[in-house]
C-alpha positions in Angstrom: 0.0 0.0 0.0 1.5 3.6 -0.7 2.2 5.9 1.7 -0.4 9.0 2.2 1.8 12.2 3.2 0.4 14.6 6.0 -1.6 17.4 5.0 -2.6 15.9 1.7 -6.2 15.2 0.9 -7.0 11.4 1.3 -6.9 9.8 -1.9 -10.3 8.5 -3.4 -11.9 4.7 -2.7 -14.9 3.2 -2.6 -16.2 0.8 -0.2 -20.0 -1.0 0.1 -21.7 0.0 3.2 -24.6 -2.0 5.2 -27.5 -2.3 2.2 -24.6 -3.8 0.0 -24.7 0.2 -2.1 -21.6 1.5 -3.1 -20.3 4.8 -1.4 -16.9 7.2 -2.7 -15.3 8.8 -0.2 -15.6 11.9 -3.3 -19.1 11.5 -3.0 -18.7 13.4 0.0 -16.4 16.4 -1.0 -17.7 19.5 0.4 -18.9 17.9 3.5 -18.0 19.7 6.1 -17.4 16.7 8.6 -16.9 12.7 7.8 -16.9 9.5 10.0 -15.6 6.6 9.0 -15.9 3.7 11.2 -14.3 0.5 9.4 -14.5 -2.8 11.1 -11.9 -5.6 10.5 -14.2 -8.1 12.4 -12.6 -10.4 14.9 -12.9 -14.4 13.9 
C-alpha cells in the first residue's frame, strides 16, 4: 500500500456500506465533517 503524506487530501476509494450500495469517499467532497468507522471483524 503507498504511503499518504500529511496534509494531503486522502486519496479517493470506494467501499460498500450495510445495504450492500456502493459509497466514494468523493461522493462526500464538500462535506464539512466525515466519520468513518471500518470494522476488521474479529474471527
Amino acid at each position: 500500500m503507498a504511503k499518504v503524506e500529511l496534509s494531503t487530501p486522502a486519496p479517493d476509494f470506494e467501499l460498500r456500506d450495510y445495504r450492500g450500495d456502493t459509497v466514494r469517499l468523493s461522493h462526500f467532497l464538500g462535506v464539512k465533517h466525515v466519520i468513518l468507522v471500518l470494522n476488521r471483524g474479529f474471527a
